[in-house]
mmCIF file as gemmi writes it, N, C-alpha and C atoms, coordinates in Angstrom:
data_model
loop_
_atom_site.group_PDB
_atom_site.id
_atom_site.type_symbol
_atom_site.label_atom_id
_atom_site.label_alt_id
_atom_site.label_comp_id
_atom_site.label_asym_id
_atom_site.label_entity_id
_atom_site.label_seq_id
_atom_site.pdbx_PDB_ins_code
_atom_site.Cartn_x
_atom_site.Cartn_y
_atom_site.Cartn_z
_atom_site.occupancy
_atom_site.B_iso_or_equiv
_atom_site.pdbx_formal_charge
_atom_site.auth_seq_id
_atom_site.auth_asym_id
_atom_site.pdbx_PDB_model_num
ATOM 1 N N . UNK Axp A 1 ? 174.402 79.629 150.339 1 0 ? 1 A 1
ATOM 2 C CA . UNK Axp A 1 ? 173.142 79.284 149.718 1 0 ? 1 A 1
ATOM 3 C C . UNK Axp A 1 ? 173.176 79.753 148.257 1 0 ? 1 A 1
ATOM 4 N N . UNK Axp A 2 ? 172.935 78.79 147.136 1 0 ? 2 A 1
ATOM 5 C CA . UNK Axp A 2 ? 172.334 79.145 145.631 1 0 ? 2 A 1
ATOM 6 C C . UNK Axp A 2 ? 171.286 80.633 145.751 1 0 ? 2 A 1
ATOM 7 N N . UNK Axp A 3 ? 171.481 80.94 144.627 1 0 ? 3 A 1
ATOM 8 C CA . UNK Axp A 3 ? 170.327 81.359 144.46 1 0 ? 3 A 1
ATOM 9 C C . UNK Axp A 3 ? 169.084 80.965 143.799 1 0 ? 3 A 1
ATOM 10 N N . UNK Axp A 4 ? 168.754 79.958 144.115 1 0 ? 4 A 1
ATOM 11 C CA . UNK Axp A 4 ? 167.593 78.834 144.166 1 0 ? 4 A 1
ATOM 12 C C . UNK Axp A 4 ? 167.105 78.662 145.328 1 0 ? 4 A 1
ATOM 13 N N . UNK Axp A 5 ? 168.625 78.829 146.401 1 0 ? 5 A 1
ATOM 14 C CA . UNK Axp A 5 ? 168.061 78.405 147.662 1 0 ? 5 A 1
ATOM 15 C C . UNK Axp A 5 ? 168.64 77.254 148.221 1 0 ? 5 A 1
ATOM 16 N N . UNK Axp A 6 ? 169.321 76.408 147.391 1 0 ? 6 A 1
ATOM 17 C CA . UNK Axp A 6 ? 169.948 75.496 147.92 1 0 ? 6 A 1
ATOM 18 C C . UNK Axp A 6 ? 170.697 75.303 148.847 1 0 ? 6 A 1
ATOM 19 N N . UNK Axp A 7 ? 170.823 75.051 150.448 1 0 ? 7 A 1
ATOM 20 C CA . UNK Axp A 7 ? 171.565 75.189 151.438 1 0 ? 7 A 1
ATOM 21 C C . UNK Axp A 7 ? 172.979 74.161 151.309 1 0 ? 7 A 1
ATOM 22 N N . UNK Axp A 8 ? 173.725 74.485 149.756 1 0 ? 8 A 1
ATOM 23 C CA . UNK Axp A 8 ? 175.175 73.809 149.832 1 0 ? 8 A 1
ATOM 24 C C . UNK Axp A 8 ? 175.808 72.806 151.42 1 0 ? 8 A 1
ATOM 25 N N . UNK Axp A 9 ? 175.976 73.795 151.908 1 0 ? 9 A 1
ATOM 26 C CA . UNK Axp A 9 ? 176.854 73.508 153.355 1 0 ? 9 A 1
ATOM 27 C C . UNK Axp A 9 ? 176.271 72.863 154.061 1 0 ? 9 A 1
ATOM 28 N N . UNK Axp A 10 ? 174.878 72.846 154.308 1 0 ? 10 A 1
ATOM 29 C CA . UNK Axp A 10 ? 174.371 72.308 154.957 1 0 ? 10 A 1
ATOM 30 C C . UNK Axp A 10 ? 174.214 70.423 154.399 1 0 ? 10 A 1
ATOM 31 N N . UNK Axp A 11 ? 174.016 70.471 152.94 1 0 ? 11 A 1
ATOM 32 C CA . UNK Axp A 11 ? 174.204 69.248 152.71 1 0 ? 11 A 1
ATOM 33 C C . UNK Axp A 11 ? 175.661 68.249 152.437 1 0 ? 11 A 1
ATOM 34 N N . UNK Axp A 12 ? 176.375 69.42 152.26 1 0 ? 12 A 1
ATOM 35 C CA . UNK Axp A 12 ? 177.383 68.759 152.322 1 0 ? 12 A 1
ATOM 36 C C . UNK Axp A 12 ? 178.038 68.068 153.824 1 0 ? 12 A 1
ATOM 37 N N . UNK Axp A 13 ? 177.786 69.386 154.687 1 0 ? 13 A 1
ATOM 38 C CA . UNK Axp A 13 ? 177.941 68.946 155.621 1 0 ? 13 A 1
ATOM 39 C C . UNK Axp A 13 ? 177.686 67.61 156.259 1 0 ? 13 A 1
ATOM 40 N N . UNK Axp A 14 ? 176.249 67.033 155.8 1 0 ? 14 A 1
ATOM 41 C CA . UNK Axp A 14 ? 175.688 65.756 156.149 1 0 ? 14 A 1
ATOM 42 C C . UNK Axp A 14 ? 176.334 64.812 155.514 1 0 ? 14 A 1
ATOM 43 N N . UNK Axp A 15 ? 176.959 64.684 154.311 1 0 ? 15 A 1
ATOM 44 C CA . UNK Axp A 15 ? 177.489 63.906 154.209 1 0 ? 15 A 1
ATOM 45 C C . UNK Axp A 15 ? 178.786 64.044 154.553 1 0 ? 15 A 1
ATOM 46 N N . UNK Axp A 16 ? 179.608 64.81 155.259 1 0 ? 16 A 1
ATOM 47 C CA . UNK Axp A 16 ? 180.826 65.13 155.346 1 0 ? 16 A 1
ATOM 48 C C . UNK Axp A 16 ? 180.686 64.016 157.26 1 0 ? 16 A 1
ATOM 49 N N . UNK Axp A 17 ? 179.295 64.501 157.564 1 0 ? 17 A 1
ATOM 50 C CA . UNK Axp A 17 ? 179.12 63.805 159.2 1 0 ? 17 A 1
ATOM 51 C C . UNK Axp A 17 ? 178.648 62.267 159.003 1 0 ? 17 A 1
ATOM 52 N N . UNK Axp A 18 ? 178.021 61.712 157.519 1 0 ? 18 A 1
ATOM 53 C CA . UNK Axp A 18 ? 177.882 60.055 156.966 1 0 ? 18 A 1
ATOM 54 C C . UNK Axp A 18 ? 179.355 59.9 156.895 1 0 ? 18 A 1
ATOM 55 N N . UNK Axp A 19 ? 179.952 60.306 156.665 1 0 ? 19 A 1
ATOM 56 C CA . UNK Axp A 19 ? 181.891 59.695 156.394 1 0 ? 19 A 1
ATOM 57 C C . UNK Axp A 19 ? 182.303 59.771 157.756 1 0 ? 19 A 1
ATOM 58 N N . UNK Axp A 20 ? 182.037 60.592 158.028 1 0 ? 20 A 1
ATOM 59 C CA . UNK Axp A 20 ? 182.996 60.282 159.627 1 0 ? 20 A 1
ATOM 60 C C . UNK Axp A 20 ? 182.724 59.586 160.438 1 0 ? 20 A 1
ATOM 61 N N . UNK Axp A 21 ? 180.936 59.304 161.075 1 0 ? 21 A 1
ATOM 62 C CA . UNK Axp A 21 ? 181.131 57.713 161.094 1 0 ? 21 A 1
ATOM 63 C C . UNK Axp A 21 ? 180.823 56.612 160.525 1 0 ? 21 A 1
ATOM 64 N N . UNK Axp A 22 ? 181.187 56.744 159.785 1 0 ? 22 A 1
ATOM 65 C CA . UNK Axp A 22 ? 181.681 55.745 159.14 1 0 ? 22 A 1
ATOM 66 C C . UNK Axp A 22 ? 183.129 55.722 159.018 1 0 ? 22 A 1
ATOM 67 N N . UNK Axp A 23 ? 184.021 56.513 159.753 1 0 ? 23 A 1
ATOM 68 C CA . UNK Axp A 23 ? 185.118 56.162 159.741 1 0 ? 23 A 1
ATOM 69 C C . UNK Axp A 23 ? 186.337 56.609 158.486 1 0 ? 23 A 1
ATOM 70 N N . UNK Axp A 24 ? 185.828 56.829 157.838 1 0 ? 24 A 1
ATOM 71 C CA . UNK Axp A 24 ? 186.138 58.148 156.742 1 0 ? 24 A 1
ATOM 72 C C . UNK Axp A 24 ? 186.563 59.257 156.881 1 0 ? 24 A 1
ATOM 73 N N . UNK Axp A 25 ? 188.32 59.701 156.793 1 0 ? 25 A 1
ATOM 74 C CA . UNK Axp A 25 ? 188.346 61.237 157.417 1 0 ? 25 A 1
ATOM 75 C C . UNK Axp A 25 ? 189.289 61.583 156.017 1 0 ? 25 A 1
ATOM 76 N N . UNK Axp A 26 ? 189.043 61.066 155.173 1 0 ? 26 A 1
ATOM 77 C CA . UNK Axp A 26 ? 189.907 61.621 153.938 1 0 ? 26 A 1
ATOM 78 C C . UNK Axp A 26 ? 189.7 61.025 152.476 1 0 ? 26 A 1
ATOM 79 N N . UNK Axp A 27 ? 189.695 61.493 151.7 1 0 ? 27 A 1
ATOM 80 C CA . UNK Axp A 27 ? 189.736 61.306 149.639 1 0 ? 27 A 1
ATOM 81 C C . UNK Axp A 27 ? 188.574 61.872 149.777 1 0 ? 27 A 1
ATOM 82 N N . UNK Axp A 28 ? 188.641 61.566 148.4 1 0 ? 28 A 1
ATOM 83 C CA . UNK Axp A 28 ? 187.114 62.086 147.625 1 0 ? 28 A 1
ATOM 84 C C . UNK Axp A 28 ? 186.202 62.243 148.395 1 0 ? 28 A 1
ATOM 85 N N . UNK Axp A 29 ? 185.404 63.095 147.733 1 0 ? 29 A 1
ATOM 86 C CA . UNK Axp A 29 ? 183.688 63.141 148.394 1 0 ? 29 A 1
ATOM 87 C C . UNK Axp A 29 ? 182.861 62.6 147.97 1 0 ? 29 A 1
ATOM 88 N N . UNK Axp A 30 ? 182.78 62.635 146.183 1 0 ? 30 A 1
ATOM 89 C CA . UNK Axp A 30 ? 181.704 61.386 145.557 1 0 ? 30 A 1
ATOM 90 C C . UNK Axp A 30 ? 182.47 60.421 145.531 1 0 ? 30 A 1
ATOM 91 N N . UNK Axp A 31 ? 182.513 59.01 145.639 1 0 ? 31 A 1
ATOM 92 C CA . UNK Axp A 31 ? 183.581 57.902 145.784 1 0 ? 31 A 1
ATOM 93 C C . UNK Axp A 31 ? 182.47 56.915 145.603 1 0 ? 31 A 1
ATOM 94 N N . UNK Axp A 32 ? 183.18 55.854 144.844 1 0 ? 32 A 1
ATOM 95 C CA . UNK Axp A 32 ? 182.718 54.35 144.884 1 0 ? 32 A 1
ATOM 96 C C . UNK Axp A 32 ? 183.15 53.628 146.035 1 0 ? 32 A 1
ATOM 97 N N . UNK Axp A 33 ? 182.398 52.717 145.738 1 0 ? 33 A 1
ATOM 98 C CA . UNK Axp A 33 ? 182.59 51.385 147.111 1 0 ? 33 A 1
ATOM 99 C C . UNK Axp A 33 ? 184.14 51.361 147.818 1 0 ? 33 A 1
ATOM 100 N N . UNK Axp A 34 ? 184.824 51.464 146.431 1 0 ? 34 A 1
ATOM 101 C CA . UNK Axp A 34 ? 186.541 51.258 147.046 1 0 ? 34 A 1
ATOM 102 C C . UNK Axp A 34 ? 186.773 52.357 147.666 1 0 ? 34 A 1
ATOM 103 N N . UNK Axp A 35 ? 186.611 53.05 147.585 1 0 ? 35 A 1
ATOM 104 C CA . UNK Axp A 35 ? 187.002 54.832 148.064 1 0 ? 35 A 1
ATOM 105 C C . UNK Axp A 35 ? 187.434 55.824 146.937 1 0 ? 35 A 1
ATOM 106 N N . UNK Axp A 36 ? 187.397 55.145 145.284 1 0 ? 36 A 1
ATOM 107 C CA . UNK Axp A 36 ? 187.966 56.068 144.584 1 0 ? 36 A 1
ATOM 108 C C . UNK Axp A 36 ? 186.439 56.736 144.171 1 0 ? 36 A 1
ATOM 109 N N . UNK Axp A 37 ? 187.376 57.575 143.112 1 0 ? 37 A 1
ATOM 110 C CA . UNK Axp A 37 ? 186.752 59.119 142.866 1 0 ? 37 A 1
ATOM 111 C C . UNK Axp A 37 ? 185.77 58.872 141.659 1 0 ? 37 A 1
ATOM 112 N N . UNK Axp A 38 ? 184.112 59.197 141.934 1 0 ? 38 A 1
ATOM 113 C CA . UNK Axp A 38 ? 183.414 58.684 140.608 1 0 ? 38 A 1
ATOM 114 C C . UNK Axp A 38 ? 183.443 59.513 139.773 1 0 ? 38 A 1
ATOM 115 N N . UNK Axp A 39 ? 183.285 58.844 138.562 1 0 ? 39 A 1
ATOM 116 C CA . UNK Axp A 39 ? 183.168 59.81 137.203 1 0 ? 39 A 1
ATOM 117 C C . UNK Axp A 39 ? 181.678 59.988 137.012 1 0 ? 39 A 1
ATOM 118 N N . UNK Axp A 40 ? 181.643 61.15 136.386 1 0 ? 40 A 1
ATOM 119 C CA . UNK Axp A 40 ? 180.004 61.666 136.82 1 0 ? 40 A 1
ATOM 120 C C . UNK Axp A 40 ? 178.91 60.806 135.841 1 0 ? 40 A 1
ATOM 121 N N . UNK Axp A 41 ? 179.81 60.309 134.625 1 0 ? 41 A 1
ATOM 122 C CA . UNK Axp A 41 ? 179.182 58.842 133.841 1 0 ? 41 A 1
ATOM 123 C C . UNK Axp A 41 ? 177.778 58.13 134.733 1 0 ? 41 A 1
ATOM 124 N N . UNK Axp A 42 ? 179.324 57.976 135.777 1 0 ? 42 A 1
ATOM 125 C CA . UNK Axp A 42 ? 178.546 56.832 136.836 1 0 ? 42 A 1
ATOM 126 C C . UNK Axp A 42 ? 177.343 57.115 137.49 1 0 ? 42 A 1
ATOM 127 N N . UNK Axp A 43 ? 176.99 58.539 137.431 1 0 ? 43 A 1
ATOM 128 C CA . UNK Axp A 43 ? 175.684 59.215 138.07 1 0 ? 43 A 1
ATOM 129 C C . UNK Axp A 43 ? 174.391 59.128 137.26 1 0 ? 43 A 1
ATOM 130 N N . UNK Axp A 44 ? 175.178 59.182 135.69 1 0 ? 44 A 1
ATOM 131 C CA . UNK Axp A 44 ? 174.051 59.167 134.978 1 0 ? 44 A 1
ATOM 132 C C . UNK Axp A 44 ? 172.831 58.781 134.976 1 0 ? 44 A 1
ATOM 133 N N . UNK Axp A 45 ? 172.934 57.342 135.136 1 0 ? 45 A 1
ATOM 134 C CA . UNK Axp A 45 ? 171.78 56.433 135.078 1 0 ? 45 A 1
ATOM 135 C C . UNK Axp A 45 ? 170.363 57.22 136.484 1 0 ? 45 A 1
ATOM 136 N N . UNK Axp A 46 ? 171.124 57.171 137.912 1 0 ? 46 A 1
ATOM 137 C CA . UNK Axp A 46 ? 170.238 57.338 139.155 1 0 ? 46 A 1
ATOM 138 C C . UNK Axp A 46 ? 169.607 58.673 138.547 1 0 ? 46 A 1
ATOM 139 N N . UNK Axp A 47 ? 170.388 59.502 137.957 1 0 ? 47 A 1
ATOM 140 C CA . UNK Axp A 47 ? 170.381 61.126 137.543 1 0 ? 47 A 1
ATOM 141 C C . UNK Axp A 47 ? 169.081 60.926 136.626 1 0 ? 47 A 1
ATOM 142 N N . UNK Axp A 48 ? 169.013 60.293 135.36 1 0 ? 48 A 1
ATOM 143 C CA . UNK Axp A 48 ? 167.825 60.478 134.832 1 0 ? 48 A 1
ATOM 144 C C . UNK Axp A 48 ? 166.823 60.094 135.023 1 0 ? 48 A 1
ATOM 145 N N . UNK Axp A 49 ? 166.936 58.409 135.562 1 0 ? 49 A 1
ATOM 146 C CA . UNK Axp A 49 ? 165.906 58.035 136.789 1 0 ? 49 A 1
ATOM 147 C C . UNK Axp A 49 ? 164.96 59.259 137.377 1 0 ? 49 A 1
ATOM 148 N N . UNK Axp A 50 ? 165.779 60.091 138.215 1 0 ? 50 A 1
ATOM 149 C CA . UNK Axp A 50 ? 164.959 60.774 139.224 1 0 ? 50 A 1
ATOM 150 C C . UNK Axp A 50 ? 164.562 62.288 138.315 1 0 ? 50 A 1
ATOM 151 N N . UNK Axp A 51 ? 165.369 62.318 136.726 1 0 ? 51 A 1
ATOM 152 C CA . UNK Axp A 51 ? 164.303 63.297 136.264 1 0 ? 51 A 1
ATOM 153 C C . UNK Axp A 51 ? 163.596 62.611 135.839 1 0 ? 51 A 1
ATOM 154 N N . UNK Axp A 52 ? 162.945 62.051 135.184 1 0 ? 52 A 1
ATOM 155 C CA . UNK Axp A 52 ? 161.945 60.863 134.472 1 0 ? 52 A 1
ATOM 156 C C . UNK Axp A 52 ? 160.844 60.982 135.497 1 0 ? 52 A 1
ATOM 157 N N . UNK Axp A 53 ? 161.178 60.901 136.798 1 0 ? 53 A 1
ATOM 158 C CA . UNK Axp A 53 ? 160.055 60.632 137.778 1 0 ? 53 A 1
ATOM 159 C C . UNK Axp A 53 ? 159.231 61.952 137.932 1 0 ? 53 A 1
ATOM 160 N N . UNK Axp A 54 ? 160.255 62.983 137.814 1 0 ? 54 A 1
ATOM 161 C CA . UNK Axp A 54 ? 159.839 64.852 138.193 1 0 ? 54 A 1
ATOM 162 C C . UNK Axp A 54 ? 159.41 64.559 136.588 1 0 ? 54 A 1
ATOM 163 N N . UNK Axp A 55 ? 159.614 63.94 135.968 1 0 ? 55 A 1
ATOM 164 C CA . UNK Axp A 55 ? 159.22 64.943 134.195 1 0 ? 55 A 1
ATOM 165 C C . UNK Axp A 55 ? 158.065 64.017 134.485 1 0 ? 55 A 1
ATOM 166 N N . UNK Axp A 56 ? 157.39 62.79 135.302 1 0 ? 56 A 1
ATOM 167 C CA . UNK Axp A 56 ? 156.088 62.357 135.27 1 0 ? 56 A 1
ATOM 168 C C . UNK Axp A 56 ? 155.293 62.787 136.386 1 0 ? 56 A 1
ATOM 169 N N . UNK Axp A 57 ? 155.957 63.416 137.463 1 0 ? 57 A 1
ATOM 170 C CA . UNK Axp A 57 ? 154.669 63.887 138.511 1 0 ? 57 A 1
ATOM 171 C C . UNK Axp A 57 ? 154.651 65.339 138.673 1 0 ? 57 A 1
ATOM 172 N N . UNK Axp A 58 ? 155.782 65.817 137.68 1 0 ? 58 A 1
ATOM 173 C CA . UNK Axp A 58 ? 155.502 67.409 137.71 1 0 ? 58 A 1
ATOM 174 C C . UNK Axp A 58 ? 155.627 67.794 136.216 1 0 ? 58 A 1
ATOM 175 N N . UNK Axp A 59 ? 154.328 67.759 135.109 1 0 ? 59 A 1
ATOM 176 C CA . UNK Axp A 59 ? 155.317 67.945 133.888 1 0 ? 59 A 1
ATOM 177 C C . UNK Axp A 59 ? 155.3 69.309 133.413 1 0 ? 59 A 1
ATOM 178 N N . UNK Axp A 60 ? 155.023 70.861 134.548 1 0 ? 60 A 1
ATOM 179 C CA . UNK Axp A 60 ? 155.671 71.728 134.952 1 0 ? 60 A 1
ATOM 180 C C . UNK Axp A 60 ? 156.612 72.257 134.759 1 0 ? 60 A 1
ATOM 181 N N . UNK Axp A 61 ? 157.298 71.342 135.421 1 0 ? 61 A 1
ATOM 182 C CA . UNK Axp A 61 ? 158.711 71.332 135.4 1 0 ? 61 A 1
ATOM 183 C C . UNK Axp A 61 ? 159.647 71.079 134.403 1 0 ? 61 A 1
ATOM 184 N N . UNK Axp A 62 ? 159.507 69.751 133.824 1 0 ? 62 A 1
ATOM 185 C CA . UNK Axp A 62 ? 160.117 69.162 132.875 1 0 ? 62 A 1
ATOM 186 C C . UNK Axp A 62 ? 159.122 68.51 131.591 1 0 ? 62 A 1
ATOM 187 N N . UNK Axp A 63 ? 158.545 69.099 130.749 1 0 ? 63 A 1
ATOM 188 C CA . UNK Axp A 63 ? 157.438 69.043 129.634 1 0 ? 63 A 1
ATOM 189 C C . UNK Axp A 63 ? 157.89 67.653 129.175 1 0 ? 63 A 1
ATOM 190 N N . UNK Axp A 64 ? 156.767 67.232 128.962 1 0 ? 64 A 1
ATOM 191 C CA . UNK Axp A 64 ? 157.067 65.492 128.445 1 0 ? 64 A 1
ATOM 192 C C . UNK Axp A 64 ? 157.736 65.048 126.383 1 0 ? 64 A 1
ATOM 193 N N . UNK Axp A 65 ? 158.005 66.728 126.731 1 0 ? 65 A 1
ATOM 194 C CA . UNK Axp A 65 ? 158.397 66.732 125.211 1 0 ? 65 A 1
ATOM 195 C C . UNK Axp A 65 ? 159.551 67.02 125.393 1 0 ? 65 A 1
ATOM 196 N N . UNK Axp A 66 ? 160.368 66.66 126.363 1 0 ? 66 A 1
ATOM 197 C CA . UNK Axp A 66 ? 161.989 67.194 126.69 1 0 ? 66 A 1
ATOM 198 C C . UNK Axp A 66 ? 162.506 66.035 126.907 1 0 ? 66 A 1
ATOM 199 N N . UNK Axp A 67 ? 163.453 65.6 125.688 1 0 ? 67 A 1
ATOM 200 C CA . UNK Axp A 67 ? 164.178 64.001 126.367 1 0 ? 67 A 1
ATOM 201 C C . UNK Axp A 67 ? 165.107 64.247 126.768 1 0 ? 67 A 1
ATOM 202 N N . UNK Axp A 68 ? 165.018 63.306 128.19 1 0 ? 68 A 1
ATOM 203 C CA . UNK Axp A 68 ? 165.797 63.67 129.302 1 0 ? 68 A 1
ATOM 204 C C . UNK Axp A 68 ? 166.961 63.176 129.068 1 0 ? 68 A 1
ATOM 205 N N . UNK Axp A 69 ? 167.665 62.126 128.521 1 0 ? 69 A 1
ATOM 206 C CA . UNK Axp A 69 ? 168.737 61.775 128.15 1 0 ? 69 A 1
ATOM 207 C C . UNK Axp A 69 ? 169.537 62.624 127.496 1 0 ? 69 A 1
ATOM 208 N N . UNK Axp A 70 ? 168.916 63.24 126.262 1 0 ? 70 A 1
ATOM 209 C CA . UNK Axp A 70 ? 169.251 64.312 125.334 1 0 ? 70 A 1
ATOM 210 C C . UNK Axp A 70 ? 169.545 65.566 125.488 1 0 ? 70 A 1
ATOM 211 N N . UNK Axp A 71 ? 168.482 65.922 126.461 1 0 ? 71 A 1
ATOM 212 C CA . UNK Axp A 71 ? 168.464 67.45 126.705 1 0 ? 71 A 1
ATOM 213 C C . UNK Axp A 71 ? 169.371 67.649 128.438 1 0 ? 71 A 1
ATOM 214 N N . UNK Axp A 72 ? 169.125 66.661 128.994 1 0 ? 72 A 1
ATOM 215 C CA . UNK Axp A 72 ? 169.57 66.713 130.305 1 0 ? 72 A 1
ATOM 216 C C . UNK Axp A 72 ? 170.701 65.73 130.975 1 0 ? 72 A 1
ATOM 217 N N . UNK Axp A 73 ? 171.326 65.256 129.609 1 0 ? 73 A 1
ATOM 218 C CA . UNK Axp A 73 ? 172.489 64.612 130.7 1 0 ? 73 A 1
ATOM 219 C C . UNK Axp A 73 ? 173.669 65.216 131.277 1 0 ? 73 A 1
ATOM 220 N N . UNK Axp A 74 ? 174.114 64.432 131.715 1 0 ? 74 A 1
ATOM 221 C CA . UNK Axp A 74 ? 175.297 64.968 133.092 1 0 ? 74 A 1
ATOM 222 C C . UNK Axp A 74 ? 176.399 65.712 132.478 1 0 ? 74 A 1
ATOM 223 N N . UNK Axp A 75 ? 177.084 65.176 131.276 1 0 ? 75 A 1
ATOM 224 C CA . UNK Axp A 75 ? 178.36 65.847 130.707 1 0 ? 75 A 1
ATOM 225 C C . UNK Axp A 75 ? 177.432 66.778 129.857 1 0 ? 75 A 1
ATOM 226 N N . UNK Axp A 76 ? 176.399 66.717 129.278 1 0 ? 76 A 1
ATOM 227 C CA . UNK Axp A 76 ? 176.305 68.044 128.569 1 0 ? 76 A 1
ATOM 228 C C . UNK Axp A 76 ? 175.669 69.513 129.815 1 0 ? 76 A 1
ATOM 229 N N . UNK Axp A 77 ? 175.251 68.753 130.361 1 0 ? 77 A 1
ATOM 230 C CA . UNK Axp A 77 ? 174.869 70.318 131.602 1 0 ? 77 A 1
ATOM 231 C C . UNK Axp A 77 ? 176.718 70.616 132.14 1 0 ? 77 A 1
ATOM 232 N N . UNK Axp A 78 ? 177.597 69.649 132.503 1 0 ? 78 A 1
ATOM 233 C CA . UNK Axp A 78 ? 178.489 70.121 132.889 1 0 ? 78 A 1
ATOM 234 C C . UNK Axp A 78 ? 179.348 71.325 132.323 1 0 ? 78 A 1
ATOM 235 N N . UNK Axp A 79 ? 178.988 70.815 130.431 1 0 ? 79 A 1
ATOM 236 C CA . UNK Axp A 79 ? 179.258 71.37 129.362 1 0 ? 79 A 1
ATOM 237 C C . UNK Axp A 79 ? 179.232 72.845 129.192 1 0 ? 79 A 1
ATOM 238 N N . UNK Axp A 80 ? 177.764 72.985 129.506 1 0 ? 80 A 1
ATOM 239 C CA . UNK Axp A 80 ? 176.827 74.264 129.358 1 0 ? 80 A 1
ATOM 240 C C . UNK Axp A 80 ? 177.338 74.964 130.445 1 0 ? 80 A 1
ATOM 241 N N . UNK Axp A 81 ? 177.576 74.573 131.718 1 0 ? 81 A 1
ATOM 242 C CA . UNK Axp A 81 ? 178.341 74.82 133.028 1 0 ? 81 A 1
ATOM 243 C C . UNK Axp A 81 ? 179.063 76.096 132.504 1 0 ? 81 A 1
ATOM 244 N N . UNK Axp A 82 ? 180.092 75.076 132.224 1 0 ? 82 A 1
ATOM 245 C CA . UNK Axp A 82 ? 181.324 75.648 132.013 1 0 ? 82 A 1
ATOM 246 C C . UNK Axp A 82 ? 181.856 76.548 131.318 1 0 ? 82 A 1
ATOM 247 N N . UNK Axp A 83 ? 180.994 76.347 130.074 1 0 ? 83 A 1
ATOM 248 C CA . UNK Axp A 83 ? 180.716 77.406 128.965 1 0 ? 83 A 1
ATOM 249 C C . UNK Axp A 83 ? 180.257 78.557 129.641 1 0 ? 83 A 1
ATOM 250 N N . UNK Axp A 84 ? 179.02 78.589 130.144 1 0 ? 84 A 1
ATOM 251 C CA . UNK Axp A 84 ? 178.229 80.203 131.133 1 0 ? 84 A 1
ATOM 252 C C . UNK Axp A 84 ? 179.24 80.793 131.873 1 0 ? 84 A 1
ATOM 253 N N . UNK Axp A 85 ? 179.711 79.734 132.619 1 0 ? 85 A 1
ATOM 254 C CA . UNK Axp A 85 ? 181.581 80.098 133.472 1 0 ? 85 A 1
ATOM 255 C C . UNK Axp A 85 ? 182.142 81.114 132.854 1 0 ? 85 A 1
ATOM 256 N N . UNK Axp A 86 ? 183.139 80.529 131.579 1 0 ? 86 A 1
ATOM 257 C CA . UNK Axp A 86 ? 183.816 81.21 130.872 1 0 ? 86 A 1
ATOM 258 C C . UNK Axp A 86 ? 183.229 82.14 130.507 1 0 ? 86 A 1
ATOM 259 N N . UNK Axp A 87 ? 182.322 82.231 130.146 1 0 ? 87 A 1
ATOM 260 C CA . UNK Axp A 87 ? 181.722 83.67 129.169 1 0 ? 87 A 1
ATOM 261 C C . UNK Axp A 87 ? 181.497 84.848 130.563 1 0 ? 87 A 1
ATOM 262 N N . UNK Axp A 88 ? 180.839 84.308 131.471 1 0 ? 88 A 1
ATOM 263 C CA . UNK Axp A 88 ? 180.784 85.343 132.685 1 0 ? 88 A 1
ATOM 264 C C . UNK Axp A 88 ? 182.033 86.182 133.196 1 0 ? 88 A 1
């Protein structure tokens, strides 16, 4: 578990039990239609989608003065990731 709380294993798990039947017992875990391996590009779009929706029914959370493209896309959080990584 995160310390957020996020039960990792448990979701992975579910999709680890959507692949199997479905017949799936090997590659990647994020994968396109063919079975190859997505680039996190490809997430982008669904990714800001569903902050856009939290930055309009919770703006709490995500202040409507935070552009989500800008401040929150996929390669720059990976970015920031990785950076906190290293420095830790």
């Amino acid at each position: 578990m995160t310390k957020s709380g996020l039960q990792v294993r448990k979701w992975i798990g579910r999709l680890l039990q959507e692949y199997q039947e479905l017949g799936i017992s090997h590659g990647p875990l994020f994968r396109d239609g063919a079975g190859l391996p997505l680039r996190a590009g490809e997430l982008e779009e669904d990714f800001f989608s569903r902050l856009e929706k939290t930055q309009d029914d919770q703006p709490d959370l995500i202040s409507k003065d935070v552009d989500v493209s800008e401040e929150l896309g996929i390669y720059r959080l990976f970015r920031r990731g990785a950076t906190s990584e290293a420095t830790n």
